[in-house]
N, C-alpha and C positions, 0 to 999 in steps of 0.2 A: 504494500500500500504506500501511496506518496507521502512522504512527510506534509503534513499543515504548511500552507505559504505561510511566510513568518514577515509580510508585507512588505514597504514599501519604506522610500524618503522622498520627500519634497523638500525643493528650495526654492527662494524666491529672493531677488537682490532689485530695488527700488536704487536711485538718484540720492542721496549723494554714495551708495554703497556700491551702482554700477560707476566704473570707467566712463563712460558714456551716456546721455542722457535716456537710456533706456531700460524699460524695466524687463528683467532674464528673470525666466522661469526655468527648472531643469525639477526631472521625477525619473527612479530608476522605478520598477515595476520589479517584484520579488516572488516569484509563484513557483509549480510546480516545477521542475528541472524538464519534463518531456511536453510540457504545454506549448502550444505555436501561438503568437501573439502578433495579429496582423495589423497593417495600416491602412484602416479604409475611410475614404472619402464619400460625404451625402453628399449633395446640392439642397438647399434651399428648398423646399415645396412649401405646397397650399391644399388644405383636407376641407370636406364639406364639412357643415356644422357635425356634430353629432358622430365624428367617425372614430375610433377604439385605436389601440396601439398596441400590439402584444411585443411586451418588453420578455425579458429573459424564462419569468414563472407567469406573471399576472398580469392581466388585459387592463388599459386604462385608460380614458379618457385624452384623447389627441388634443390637439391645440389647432390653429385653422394655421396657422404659419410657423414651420418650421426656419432653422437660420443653416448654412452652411456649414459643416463640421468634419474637421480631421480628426481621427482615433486611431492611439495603440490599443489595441483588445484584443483579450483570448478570443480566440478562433468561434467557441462554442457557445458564448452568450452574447445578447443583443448589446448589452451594456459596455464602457470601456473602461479603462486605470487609468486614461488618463487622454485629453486632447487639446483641440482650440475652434474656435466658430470663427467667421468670418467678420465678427467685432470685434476680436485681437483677445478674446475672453478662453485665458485656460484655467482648466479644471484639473485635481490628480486628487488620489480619495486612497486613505491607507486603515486599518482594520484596527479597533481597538476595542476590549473589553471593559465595561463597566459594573457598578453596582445594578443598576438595569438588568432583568434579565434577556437572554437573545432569543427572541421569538422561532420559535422551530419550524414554525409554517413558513407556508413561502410567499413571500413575498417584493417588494422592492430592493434590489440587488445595491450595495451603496456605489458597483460598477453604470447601474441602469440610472442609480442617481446620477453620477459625472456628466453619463450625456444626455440626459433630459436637460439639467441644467445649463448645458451647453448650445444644444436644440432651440431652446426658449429665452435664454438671457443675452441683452446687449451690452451686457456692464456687471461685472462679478459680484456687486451688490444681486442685481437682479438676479442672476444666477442660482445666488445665496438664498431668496426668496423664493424664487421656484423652484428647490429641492428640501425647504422648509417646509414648505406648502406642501407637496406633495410624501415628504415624511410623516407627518400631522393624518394625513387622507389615507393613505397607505401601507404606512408603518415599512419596516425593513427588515430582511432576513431570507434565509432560502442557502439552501448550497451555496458556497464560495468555490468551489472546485470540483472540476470532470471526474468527478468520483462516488460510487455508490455507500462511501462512509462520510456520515454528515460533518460537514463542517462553516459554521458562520458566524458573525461577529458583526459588530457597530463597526463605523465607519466615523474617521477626521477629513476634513478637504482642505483643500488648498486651492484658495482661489485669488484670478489674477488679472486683471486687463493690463492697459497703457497709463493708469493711475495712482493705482492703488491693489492693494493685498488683502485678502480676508483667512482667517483660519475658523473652520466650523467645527462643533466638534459635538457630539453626537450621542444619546445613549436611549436608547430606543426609539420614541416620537419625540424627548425633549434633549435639546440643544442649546449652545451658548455658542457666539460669534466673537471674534477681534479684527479691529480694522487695524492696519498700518498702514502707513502713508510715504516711508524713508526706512532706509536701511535696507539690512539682510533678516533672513528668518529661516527656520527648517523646521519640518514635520515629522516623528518617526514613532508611531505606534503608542504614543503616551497624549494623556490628557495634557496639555500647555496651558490652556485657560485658568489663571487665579481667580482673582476679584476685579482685573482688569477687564469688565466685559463691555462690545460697544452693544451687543444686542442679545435678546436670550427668548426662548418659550414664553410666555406669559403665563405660563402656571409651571414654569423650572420650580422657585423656592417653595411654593406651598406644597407641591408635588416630594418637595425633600424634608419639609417639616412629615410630611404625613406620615413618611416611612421613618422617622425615630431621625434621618440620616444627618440633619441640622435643626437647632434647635432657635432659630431664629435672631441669636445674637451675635454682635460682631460684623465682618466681612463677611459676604459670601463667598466662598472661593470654591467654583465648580470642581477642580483637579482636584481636592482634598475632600468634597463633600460625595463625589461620583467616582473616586475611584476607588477599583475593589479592592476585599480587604485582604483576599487571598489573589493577587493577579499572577494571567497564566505567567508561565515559564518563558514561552517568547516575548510578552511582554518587561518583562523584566532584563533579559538579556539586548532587547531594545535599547534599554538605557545606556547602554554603551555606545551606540550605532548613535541614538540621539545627540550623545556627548559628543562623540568625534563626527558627525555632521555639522555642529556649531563651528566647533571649533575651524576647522575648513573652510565654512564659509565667512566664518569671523578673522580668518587669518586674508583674503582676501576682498575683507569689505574696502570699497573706496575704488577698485581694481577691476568688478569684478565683470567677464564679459563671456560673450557666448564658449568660448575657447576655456576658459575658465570653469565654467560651470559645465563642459565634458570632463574635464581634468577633476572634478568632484567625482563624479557620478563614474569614473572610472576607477576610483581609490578604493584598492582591493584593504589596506592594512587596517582603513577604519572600519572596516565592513558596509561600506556603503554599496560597492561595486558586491554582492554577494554571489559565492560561489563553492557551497557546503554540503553535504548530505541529500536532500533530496531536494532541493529547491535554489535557486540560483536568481538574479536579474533578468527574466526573459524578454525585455525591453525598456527604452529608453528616450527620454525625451527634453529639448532644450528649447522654448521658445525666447526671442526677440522682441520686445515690443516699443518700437518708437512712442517717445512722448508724443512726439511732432505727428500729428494724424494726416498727414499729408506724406509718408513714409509708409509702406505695407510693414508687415509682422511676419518673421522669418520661424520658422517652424521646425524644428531638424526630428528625425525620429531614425531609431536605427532598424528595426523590425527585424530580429534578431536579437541571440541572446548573447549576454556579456560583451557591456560596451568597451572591455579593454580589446574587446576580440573582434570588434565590429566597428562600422565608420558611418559618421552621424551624416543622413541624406537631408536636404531642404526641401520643406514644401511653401509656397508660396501661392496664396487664394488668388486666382484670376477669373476671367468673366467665363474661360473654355479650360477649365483644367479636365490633362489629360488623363484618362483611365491606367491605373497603374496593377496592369491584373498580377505582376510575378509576385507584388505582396499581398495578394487575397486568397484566402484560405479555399479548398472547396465547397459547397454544400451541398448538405444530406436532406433537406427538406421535411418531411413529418415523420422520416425514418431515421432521425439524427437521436442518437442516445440521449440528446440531452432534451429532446421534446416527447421521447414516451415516457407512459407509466409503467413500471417502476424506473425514474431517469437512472442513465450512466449503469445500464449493466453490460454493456459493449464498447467497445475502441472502436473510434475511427482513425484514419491518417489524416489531419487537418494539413498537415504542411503545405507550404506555399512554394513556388519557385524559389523564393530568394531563401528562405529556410532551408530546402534540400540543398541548395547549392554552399550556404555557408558551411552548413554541417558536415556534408562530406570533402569541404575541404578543411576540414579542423580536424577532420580522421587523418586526411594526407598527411597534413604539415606535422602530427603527430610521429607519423613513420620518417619523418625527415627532419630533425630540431633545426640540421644546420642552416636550413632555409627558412624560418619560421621568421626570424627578425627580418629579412627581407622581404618577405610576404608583406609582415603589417608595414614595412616602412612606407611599401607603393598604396598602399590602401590608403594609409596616412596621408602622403604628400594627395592622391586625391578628395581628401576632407578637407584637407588644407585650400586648395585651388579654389574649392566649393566656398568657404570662410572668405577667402578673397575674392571673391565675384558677387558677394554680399554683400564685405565692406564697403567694397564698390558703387554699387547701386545705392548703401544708402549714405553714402559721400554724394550722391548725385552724378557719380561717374559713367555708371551703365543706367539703362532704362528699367525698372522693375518690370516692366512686363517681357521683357528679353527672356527673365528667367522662371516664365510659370511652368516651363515643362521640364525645370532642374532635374524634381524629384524621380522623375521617367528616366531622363538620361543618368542620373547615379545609380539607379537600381541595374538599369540597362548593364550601364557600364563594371558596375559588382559583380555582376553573375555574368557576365564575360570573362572577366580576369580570374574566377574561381574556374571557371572552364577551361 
């Protein structure tokens, strides 16, 4: 049986903490070690009144306009770990236990949350709202992993436009918010919220008076009133990961930039970069977001697991982006393990192009060390090229729309050179 994903880290580096007047997003995604996690792009649409939505478990109620959105997601549920819409709005959602207990039914995935919220919000407040809203309406829980032994947990977000940062943080239907506005921040499996809250449930503290948990005096401080008293084993082991994710990003606050914030998400000794037992980084993501809204928002996603071992590709929103089938998974339709009853008592192969191809050339380079640094260096100097045709563009040097079909031609060009 797989090990339990032992989730995720977010980061988030605001003005004066970027280099550059912009705000970097960066999430490594921590799940199974054999899970495939693809990068798929919606477009925009428009539903009649009245039309349903079947997310990952449970049907719900559509909205009439959907927004444009880029996702890393496992292969097997509707939901993502983590993306961006075409407001510059990214999302990344990591697993946490509380005093709460975790609803066993099934329900809203806190993956299905990331991109409703995405779907529907023009502004990470927003966003923040409509995955409130829809937490409150439909509660959360269900499987977390392609597996027929249950596993699931509450959910933290991290959320992020071209202004501002929000951290949600979660413990069944009630929730407590923090805004930032400057600096750096990281997320990893731990309650963060004290008594600094900018918004919360509206029935949080009575809701904790009821259950013995606070007694009404003093501060209220979510992370000391909602966390358990016996928390699991990953979560505690967390705390380290959490410690040396600050720290990393606090060693290059003032500095910090898209190249930067690979170089986090790559750092194997703090365990950010994870790659242990049954569960590893199985994708990775770094967004760009100019203050200046007259600059597009650069995207990079590796679709692929372990980003020391893989090169971060660009996406960029345009009015015709191209269809990028090598990283979309197959599908199984109403005979897919994870949509019959009893789910996940079958395997499928979700793998994608770009998956097969990294993976059996990570078998090669295995049989050959001596070539192994020359491998990544050409993969490198192509992230690289990529990074500078960015710079580029948003110096004003190249035309942003030059580059809506990057993400096509790096993929293209990866699974060439693994060939």
């Amino acid at each position: 049986m797989a090990e339990p994903p032992s989730s995720c880290d977010c980061f988030v580096s605001l003005p004066p903490g970027s280099r550059d007047d912009h705000v970097i997003f960066g999430k490594n995604s921590d799940r199974p070690r054999d899970e495939v996690q693809e990068v798929a792009f919606y477009p925009a649409a428009s539903y009649p009144a009245g039309s349903l939505l079947e997310c990952t478990y449970i049907t719900i109620p559509q909205v009439q306009r959907t927004r444009a959105v880029v996702l890393s997601k496992p292969a097997w549920m509707w939901g993502a770990e983590m993306g961006a819409n075409e407001d510059g709005v990214c999302v990344g959602n990591e697993a946490v236990w509380t005093r709460e207990p975790v609803d066993p039914g099934e329900a809203l995935l806190g993956m299905d949350l990331v991109r409703l919220g995405l779907e529907r919000g023009d502004t990470a407040r927003a966003a923040l709202t409509h995955i409130t809203d829809l937490l409150d309406q439909h509660g959360q829980g269900g499987p977390c992993r392609e597996d027929p032994e249950p596993f699931s947990y509450h959910n933290t977000f991290l959320l992020v436009d071209r202004q501002e940062a929000w951290v949600l943080e979660t413990a069944g239907r009630f929730w407590v918010a923090q805004k930032f506005s400057e600096g750096v921040k990281n997320i990893s499996n731990q309650l963060t919220i004290g008594s600094d809250i900018t918004a919360e449930h509206p029935e949080l503290r009575s809701a904790a008076r009821a259950q013995g948990w606070w007694d009404g005096g003093g501060n209220f401080s979510f992370s000391k009133v909602f966390a358990p008293e016996n928390p699991p084993a990953r979560m505690e082991l967390a705390k380290q990961r959490y410690k040396g994710g600050t720290e990393l990003i606090q060693r290059h606050s003032g500095a910090v930039t898209a190249e930067v914030m690979m170089s986090i998400l790559r750092d194997k000794p703090s365990g950010i970069c994870m790659d242990s037992g049954g569960f590893c980084t199985t994708g990775s993501m770094v967004s760009v977001l100019p203050r200046d809204p007259a600059l597009p928002c650069i995207h990079f996603f590796t679709g692929t697991p372990d980003p020391s071992r893989s090169i971060f590709k660009p996406f960029i929103f345009s009015d015709r982006p191209a269809p990028v089938l090598q990283v979309l998974s197959p599908r199984f339709g109403p005979e897919d393990p994870a949509r019959i009853q009893p789910r996940f008592q079958t395997r499928v192969d979700r793998r994608h192009e770009l998956y097969k191809a990294h993976q059996e050339a990570l078998v090669a380079m295995a049989t050959k060390p001596e070539e192994t640094l020359a491998v990544y260096q050409v993969l490198r100097d192509l992230e690289s090229q990529c990074l500078s045709e960015i710079s580029a563009m948003l110096r004003g040097d190249v035309p942003g729309d030059e580059l809506g079909e990057l993400f096509l031609d790096c993929v293209d060009t990866e699974i060439k050179f693994y060939q």
